[in-house]
PyMOL CGO cylinders between C-alpha atoms (Angstrom):
from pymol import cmd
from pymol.cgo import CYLINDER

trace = [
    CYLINDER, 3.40, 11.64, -1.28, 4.77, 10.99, 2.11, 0.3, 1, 1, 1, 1, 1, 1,
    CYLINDER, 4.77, 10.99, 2.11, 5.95, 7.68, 3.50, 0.3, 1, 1, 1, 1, 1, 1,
    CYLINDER, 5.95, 7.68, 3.50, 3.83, 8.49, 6.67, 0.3, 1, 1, 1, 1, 1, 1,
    CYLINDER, 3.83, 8.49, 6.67, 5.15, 4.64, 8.05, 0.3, 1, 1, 1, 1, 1, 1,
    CYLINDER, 5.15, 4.64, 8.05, 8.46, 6.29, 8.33, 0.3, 1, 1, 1, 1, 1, 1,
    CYLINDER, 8.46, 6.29, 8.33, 7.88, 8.99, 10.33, 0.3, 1, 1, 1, 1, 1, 1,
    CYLINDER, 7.88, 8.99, 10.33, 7.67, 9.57, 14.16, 0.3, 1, 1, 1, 1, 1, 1,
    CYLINDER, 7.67, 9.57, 14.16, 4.23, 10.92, 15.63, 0.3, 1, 1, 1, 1, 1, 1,
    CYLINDER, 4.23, 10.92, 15.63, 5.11, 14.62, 15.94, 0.3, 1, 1, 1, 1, 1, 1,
    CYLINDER, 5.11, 14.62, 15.94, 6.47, 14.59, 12.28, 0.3, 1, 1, 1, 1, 1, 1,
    CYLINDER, 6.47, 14.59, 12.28, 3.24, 13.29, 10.88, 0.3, 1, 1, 1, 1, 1, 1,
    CYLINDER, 3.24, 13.29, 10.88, 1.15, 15.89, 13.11, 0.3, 1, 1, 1, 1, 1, 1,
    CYLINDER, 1.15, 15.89, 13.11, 3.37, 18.37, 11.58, 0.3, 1, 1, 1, 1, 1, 1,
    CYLINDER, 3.37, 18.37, 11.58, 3.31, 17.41, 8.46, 0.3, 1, 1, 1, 1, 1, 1,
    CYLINDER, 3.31, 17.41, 8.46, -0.86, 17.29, 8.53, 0.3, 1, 1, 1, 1, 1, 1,
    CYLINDER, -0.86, 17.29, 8.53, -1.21, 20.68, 10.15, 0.3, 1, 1, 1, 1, 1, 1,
    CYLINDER, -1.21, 20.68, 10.15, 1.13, 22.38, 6.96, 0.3, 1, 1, 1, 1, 1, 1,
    CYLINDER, 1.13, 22.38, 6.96, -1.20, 20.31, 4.79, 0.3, 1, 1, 1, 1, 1, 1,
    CYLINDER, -1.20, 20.31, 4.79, -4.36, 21.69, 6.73, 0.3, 1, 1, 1, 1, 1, 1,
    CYLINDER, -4.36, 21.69, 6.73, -3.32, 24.95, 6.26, 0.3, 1, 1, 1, 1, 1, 1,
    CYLINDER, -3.32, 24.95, 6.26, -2.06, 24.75, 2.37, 0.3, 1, 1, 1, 1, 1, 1,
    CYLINDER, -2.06, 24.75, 2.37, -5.74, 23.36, 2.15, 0.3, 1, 1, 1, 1, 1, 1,
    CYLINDER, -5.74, 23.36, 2.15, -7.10, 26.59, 4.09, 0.3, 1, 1, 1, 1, 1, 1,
    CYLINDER, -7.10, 26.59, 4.09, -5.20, 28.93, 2.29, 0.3, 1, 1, 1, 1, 1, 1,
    CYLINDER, -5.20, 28.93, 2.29, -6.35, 26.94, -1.44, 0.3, 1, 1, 1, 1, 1, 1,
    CYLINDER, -6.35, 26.94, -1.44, -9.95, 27.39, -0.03, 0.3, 1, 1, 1, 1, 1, 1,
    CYLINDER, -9.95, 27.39, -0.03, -9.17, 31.22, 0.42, 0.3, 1, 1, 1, 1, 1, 1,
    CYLINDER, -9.17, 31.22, 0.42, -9.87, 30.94, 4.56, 0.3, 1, 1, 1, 1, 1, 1,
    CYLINDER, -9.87, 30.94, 4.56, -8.70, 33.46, 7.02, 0.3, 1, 1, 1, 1, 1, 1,
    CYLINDER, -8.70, 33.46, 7.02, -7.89, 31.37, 10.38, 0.3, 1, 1, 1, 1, 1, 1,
    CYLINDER, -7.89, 31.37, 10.38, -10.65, 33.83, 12.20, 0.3, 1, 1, 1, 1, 1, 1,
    CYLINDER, -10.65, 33.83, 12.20, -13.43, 32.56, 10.06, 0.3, 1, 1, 1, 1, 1, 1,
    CYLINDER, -13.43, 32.56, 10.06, -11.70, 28.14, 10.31, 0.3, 1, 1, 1, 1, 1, 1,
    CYLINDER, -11.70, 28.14, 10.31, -11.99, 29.55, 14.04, 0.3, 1, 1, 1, 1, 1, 1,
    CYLINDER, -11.99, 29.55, 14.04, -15.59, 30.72, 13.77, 0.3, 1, 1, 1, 1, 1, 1,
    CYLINDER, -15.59, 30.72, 13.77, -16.67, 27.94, 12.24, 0.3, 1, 1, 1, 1, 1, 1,
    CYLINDER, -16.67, 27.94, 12.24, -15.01, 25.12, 13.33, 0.3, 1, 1, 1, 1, 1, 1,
    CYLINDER, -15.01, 25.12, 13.33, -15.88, 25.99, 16.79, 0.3, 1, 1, 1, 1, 1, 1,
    CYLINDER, -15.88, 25.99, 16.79, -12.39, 25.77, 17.67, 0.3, 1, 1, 1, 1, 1, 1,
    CYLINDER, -12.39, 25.77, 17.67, -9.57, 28.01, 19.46, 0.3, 1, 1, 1, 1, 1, 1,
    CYLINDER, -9.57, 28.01, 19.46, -6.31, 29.95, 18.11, 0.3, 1, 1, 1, 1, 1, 1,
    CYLINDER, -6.31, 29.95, 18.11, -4.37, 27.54, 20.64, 0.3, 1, 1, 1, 1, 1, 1,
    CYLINDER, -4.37, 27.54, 20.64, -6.13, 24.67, 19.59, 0.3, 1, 1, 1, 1, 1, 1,
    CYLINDER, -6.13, 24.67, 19.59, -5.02, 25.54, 15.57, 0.3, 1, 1, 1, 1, 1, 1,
    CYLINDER, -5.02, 25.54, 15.57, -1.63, 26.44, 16.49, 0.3, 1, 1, 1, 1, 1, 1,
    CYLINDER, -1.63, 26.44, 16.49, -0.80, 23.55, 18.43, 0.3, 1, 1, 1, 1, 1, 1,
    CYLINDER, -0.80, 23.55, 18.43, -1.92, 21.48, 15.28, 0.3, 1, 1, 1, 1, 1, 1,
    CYLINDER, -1.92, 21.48, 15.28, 0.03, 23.70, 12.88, 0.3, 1, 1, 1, 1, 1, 1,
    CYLINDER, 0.03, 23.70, 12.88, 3.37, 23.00, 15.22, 0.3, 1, 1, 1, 1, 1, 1,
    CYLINDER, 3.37, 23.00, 15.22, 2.45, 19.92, 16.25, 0.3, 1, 1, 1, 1, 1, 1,
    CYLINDER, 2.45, 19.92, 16.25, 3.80, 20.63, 19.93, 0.3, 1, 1, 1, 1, 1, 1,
    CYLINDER, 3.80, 20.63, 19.93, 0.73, 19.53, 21.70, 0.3, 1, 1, 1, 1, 1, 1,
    CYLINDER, 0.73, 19.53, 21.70, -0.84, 17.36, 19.69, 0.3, 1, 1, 1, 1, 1, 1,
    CYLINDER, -0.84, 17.36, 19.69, -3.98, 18.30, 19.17, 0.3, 1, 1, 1, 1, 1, 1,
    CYLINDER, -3.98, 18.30, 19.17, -7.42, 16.41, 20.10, 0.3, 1, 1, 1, 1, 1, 1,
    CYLINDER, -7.42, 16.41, 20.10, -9.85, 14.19, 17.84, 0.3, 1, 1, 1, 1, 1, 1,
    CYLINDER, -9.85, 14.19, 17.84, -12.42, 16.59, 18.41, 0.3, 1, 1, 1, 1, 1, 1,
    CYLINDER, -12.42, 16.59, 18.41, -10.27, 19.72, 17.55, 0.3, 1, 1, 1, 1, 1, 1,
    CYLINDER, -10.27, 19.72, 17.55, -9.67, 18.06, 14.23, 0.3, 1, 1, 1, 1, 1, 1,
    CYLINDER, -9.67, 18.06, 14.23, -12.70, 17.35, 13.01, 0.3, 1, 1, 1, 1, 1, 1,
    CYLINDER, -12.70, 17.35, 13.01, -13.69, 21.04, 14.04, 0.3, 1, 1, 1, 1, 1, 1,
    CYLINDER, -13.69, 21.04, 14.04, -10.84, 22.28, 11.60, 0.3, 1, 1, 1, 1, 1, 1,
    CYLINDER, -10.84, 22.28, 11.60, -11.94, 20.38, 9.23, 0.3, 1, 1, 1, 1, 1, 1,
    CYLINDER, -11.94, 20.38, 9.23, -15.42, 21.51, 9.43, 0.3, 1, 1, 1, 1, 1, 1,
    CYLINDER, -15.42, 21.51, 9.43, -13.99, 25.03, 9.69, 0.3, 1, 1, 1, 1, 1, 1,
    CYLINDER, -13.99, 25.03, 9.69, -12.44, 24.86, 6.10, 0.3, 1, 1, 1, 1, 1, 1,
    CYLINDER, -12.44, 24.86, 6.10, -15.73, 22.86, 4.77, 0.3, 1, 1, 1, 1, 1, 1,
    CYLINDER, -15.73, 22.86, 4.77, -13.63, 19.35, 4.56, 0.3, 1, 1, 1, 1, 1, 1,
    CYLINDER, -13.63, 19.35, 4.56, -15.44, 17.39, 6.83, 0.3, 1, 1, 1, 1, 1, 1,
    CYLINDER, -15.44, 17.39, 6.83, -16.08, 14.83, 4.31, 0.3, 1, 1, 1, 1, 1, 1,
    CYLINDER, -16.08, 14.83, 4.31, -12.14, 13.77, 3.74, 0.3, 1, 1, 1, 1, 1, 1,
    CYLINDER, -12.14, 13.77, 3.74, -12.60, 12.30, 7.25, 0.3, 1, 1, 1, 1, 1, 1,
    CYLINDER, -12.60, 12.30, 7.25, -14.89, 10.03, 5.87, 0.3, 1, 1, 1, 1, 1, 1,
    CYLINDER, -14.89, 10.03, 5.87, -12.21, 8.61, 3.80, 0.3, 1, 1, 1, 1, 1, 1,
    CYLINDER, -12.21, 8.61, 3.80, -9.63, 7.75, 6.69, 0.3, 1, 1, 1, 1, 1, 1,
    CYLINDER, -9.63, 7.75, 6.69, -11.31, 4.88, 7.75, 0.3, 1, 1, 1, 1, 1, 1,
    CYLINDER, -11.31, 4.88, 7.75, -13.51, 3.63, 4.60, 0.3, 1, 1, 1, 1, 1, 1,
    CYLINDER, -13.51, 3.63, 4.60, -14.34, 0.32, 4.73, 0.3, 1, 1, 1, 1, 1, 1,
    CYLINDER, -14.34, 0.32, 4.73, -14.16, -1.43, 0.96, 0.3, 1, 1, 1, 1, 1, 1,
    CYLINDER, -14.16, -1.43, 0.96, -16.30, -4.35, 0.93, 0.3, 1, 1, 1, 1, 1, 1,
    CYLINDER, -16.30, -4.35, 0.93, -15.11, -7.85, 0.65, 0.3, 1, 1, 1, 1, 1, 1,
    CYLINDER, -15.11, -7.85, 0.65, -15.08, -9.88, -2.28, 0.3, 1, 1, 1, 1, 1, 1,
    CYLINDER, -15.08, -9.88, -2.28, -16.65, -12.63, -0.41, 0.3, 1, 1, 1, 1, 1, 1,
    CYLINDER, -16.65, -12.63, -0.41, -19.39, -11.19, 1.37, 0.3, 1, 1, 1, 1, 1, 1,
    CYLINDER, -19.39, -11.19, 1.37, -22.47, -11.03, -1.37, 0.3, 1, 1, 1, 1, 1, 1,
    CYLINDER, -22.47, -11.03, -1.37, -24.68, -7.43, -1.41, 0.3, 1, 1, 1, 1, 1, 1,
    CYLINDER, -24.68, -7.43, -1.41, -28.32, -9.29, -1.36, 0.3, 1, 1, 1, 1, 1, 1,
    CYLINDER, -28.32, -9.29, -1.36, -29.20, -8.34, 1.93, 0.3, 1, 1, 1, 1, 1, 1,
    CYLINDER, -29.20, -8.34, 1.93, -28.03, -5.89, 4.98, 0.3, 1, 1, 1, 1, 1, 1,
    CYLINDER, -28.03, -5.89, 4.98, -28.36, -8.22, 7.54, 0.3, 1, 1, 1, 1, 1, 1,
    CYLINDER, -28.36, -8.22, 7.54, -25.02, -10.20, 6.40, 0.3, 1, 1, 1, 1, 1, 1,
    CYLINDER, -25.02, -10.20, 6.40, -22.85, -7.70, 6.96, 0.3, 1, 1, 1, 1, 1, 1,
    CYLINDER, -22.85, -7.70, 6.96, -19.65, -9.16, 9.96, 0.3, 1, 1, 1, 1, 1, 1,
    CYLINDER, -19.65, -9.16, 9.96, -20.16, -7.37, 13.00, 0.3, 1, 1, 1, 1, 1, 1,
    CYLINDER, -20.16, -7.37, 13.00, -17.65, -9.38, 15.10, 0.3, 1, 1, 1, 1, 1, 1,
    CYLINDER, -17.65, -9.38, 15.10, -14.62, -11.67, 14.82, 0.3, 1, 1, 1, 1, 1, 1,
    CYLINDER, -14.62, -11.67, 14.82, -14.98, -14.78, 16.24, 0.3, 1, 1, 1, 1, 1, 1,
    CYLINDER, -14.98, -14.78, 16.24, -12.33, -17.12, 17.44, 0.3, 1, 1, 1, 1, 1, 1,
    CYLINDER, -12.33, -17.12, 17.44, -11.69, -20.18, 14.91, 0.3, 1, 1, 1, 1, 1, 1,
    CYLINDER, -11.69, -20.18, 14.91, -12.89, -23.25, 16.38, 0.3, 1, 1, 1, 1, 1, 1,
    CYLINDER, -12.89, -23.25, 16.38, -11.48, -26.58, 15.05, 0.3, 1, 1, 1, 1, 1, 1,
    CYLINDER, -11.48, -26.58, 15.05, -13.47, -29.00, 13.55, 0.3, 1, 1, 1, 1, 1, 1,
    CYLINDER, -13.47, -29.00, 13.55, -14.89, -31.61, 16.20, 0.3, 1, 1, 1, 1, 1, 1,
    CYLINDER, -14.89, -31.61, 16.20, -13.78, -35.17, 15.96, 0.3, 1, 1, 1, 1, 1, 1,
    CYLINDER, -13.78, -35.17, 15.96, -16.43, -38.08, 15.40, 0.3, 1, 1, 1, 1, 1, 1,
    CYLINDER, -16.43, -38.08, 15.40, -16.94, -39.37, 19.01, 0.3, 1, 1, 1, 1, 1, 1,
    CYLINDER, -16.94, -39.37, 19.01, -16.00, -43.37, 18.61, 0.3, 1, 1, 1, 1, 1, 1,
    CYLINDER, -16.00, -43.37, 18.61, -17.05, -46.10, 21.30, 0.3, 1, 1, 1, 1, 1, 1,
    CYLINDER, -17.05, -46.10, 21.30, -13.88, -47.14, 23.06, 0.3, 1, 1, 1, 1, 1, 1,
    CYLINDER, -13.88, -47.14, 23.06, -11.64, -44.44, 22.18, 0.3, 1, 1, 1, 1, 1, 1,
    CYLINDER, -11.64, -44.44, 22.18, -12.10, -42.41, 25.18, 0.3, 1, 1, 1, 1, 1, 1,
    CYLINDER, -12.10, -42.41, 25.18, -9.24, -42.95, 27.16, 0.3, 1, 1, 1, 1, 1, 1,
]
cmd.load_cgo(trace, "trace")
């Protein structure tokens, strides 16, 4: 495994693209047919395999439907849910952060000043 924290942005693109394609080449894939399928262009998966460019969000997820992984992308951004938070209904699930608010003080005649 890779210490991804450590690396710069180009290294990690690089180091995903030779990952991508040891994954293409496991799943017996020609880049024509990742191409064909993905929707995608030889630029597009050679910029990603040298990680000059960078490559776009929607380029990736086109690879990865070209080599039938779309569902890893699932996993890059699973949510676990919390401990706290109880499964009885749907409707309790966060959909914001709020800003804490201290607790009000007990209004007292005469201390107003």
């Amino acid at each position: 495994m890779t210490d991804f924290h450590l690396l710069s942005d180009k290294q990690i693109i690089a180091k995903l693209g030779s990952r991508f394609d040891k994954k293409r080449i496991q799943k017996g894939f020609m880049d024509k047919e990742v191409m064909a399928k993905g929707g995608v262009s030889s630029d597009a998966l050679n910029k990603f395999r040298s990680a000059k460019g960078g490559i776009t969000l929607l380029n990736f997820i086109r690879l990865f439907r070209g080599i039938d992984e779309l569902d890893k992308i699932e996993t890059l951004l699973s949510v676990e849910k919390p401990l706290l938070f109880s499964d009885k209904t749907t409707d309790n699930k966060r959909k914001r952060i709020r800003q804490k608010t201290l607790p009000k003080k007990a209004f007292v005649w005469g201390n107003d000043q």
